[in-house]
C-alpha positions as CSV (number, residue, x, y, z in Angstrom):
1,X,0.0,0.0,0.0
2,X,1.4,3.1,-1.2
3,X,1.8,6.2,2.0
4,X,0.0,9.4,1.8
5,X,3.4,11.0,1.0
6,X,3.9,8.9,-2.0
7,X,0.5,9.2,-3.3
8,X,0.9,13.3,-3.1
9,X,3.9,12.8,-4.8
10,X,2.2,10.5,-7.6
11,X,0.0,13.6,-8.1
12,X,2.3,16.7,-8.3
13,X,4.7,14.8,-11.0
14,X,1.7,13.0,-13.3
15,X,2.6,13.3,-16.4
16,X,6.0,14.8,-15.8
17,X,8.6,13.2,-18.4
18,X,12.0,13.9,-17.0
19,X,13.1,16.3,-14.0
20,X,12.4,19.4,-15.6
21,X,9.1,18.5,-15.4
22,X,9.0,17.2,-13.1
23,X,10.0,20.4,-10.7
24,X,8.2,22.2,-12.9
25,X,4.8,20.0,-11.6
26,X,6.1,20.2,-8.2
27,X,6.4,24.3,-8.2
28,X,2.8,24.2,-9.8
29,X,1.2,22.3,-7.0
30,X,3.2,24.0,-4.3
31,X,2.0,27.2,-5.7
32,X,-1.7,25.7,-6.1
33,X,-1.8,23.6,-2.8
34,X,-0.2,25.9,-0.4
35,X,-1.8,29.3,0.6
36,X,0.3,32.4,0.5
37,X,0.6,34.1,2.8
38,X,0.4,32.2,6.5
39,X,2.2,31.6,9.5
40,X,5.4,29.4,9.0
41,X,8.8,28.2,11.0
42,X,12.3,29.1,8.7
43,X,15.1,27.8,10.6
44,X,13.2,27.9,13.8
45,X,12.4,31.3,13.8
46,X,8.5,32.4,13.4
47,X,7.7,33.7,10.2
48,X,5.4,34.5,7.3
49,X,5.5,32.8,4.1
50,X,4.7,35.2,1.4
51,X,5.2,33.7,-1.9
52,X,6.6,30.2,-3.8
53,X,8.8,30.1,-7.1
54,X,10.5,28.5,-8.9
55,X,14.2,29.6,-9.8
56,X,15.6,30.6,-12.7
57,X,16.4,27.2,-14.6
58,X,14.5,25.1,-12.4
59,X,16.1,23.2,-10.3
60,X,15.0,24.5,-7.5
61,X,12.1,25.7,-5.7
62,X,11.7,28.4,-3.1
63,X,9.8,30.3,-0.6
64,X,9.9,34.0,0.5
65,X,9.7,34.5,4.1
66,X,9.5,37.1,6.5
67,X,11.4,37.2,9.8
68,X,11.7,39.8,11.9
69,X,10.3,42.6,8.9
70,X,12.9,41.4,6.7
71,X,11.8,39.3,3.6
72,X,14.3,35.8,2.8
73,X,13.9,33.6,-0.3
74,X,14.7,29.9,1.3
75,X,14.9,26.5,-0.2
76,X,10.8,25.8,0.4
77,X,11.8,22.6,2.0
78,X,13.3,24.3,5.0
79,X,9.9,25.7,6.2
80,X,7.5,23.7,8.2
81,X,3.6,25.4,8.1
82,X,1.5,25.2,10.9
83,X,-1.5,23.7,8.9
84,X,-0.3,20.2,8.7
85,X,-2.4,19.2,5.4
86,X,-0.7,21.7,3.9
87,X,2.7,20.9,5.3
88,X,2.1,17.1,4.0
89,X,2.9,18.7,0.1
90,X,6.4,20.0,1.6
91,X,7.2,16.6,3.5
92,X,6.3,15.1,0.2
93,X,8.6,16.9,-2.1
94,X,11.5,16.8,0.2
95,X,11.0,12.9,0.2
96,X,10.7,13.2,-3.9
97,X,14.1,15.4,-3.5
């Protein structure tokens, strides 16, 4: 029986031929599965997510957070949200990573 993890995983890279794509479904669902903004934790600090991208090339995919007024793009994978349904899509992609 396949976990919840894979199953999300499954879903954000369907039809995703090669790893280009592949990101390029994960940013997609991040971006559609994951409300901006909300409360978050960046390197255990409190903080705000504000916005998810993809970087240039994409190989990568990253969140904007504020801490302390000032605004930080972060590997998306090194937040943790509060809302744990929506934290599941994270825990997913860092086990696709």
């Amino acid at each position: 029986m396949k976990s919840k993890l894979q199953k999300l995983i499954e879903e954000a890279t369907v039809d995703c031929y090669g790893e280009d794509e592949q990101f390029s479904g994960w940013a997609c669902t991040l971006e559609d599965q994951i409300k901006c903004p909300q409360a978050c934790t960046a390197s255990k600090n409190a903080a705000k997510l504000l916005k998810i991208s993809e970087t240039k090339g994409g190989r990568s995919i990253n969140a904007m957070v504020e801490i302390g007024g000032k605004r930080l793009l972060v590997p998306i994978e090194s937040i943790e949200l509060k809302d744990k349904c929506q934290n599941n899509w994270i825990l997913a992609y860092k086990e696709w990573l």
